[in-house]
PLY file of the C-alpha trace (Angstrom):
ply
format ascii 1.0
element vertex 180
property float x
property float y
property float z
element edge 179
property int vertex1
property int vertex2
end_header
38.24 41.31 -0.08
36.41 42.92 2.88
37.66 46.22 4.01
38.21 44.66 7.82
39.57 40.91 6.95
43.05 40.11 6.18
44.55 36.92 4.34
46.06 34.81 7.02
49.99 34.18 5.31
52.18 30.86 6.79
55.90 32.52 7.58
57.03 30.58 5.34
54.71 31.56 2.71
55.01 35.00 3.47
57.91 35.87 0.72
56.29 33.77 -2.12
52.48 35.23 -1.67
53.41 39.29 -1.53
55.29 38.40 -4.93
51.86 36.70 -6.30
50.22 39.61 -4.97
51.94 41.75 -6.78
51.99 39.92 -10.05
48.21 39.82 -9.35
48.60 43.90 -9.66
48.69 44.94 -6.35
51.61 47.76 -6.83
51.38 50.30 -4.37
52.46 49.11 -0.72
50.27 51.53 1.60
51.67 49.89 4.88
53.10 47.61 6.75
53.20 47.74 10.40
52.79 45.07 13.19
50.87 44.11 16.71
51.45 42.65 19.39
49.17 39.91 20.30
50.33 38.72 23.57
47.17 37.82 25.81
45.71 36.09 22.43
48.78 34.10 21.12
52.57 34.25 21.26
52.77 35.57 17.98
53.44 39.27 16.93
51.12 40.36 13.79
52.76 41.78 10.89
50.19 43.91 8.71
51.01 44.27 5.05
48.08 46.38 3.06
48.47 46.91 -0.81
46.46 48.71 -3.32
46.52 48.10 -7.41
47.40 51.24 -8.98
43.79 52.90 -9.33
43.76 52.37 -5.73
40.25 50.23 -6.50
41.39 46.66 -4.73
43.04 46.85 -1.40
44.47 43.72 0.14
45.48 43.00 3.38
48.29 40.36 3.99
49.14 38.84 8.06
51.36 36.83 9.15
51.85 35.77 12.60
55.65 35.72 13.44
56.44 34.04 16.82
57.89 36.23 19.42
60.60 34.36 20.21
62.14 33.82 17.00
60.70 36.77 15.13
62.00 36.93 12.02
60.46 36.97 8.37
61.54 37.70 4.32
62.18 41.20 3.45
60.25 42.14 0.82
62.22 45.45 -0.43
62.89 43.34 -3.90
59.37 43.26 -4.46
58.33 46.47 -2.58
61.73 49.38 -2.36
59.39 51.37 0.04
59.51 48.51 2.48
63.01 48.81 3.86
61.63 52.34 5.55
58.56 50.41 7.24
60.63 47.20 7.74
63.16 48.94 9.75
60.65 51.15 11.66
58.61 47.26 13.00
62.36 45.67 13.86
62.63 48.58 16.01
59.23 49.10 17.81
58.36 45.15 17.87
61.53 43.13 17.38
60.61 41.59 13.74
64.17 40.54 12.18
63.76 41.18 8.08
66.12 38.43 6.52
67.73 39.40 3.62
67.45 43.46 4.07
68.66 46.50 6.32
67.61 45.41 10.12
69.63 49.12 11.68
67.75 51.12 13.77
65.70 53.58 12.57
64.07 55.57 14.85
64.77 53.51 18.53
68.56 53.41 18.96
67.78 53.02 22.63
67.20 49.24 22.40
64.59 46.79 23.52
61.12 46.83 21.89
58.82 49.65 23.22
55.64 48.62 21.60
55.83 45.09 22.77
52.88 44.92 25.40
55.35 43.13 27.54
57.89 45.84 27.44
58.91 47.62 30.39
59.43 50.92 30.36
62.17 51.59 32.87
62.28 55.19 33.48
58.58 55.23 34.69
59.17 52.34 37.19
62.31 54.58 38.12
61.07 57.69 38.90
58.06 58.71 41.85
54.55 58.37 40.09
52.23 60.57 42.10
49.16 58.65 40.53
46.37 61.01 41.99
43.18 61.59 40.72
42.77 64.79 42.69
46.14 67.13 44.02
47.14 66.11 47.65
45.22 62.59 47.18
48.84 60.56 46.84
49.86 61.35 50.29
46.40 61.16 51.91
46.04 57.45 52.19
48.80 55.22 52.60
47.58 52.55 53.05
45.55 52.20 49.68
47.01 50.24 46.73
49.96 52.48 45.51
49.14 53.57 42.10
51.88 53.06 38.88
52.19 55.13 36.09
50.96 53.73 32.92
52.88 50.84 30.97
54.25 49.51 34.47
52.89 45.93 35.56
52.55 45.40 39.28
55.96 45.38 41.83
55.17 42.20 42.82
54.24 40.73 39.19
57.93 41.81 38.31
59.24 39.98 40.79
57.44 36.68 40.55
59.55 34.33 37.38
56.54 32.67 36.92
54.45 35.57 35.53
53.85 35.09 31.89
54.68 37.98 29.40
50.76 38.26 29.13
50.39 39.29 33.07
52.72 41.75 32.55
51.02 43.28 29.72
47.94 43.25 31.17
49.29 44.23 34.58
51.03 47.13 32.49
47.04 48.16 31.20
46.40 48.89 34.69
44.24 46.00 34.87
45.11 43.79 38.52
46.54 40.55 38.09
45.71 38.34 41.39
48.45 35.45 41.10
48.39 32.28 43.43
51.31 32.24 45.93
0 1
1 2
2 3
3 4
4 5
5 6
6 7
7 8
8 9
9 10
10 11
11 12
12 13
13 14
14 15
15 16
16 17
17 18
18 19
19 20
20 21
21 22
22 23
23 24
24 25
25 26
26 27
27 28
28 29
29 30
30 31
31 32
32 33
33 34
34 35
35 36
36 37
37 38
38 39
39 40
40 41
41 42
42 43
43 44
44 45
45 46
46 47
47 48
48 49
49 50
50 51
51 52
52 53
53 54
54 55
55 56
56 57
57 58
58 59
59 60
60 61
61 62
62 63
63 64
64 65
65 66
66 67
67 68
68 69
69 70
70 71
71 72
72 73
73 74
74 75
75 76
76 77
77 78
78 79
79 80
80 81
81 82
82 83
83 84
84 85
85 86
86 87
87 88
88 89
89 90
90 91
91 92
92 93
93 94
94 95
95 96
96 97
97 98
98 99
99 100
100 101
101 102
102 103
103 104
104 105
105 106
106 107
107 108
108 109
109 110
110 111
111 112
112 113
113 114
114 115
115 116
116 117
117 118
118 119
119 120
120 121
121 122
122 123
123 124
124 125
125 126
126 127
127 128
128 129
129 130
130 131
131 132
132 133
133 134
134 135
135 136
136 137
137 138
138 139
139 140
140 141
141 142
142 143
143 144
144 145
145 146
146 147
147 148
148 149
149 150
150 151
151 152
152 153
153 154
154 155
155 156
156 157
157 158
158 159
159 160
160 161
161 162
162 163
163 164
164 165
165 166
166 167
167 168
168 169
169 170
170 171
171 172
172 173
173 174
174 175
175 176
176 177
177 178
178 179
């Protein structure tokens, strides 16, 4: 398999094809991790990438979990080093692991902070001078107020109909012109 491609896994397929992966001698789990691709799909991306033992074949396993009901198999009976990297997505992307240890691992503030259509409060919160040059906040009100980074328009926020991938891409610092 190509270094940059990855097997495209059905959720529900996701369980039975890591344990034929691993029958097929793919032993070492190297990672698993996930992305969010709001803006392309509703779907978060789960990354699995195994090794055989020489470390000669590499495969790359992705499922596409949908962000709503985000939840796949656990795979710590196959994989024990898993349940680390299993806890670590549940908490930075919302993934629910059936069947194994969904606690927090390293976010026991709650939400999902790498979600692209996470907020992050204390930035929206707090004054963000958002000059390029000192004294150039103050020096022209009436340009577009800048926002810190991660924080979608004011008036994006306030509009129900915005879609979770205007936020994101509000949140980029890219400008989102919505019809009124």
């Amino acid at each position: 398999m190509a270094e940059g491609s990855g097997e495209v896994v059905a959720a529900g397929e996701w369980f039975p094809r890591v344990e034929r992966a691993r029958a097929e001698g793919f032993v070492h789990l190297a990672n698993l991790t996930a992305v969010d691709e709001v803006g392309l799909s509703d779907h978060i991306r789960v990354l699995l990438f195994l090794t055989d033992a020489e470390g000669a074949r590499r495969l790359r396993l992705d499922v596409l979990v949908d962000r709503d009901r985000c939840e796949l198999a656990g795979i710590t009976p196959l994989y024990a080093g898993a349940a680390w990297l299993q806890r670590q997505v549940h908490d930075f992307f919302g993934v629910r692991f059936t069947g194994d240890d969904n606690r927090p691992l390293l976010n026991h503030g709650g939400g999902t902070p790498l979600r692209k259509d996470f907020l992050l409060e204390p930035r929206i919160q707090g004054r963000w001078p958002g000059a390029l040059e000192p004294g150039e906040s103050d020096a022209s009100p009436g340009r577009r107020r800048l926002v810190p980074p991660g924080v979608p328009e004011a008036g994006l926020l306030d509009n129900p109909d915005a879609t979770a991938a205007e936020i994101a891409l509000s949140a980029s610092g890219t400008r989102v012109r919505r019809g009124r």
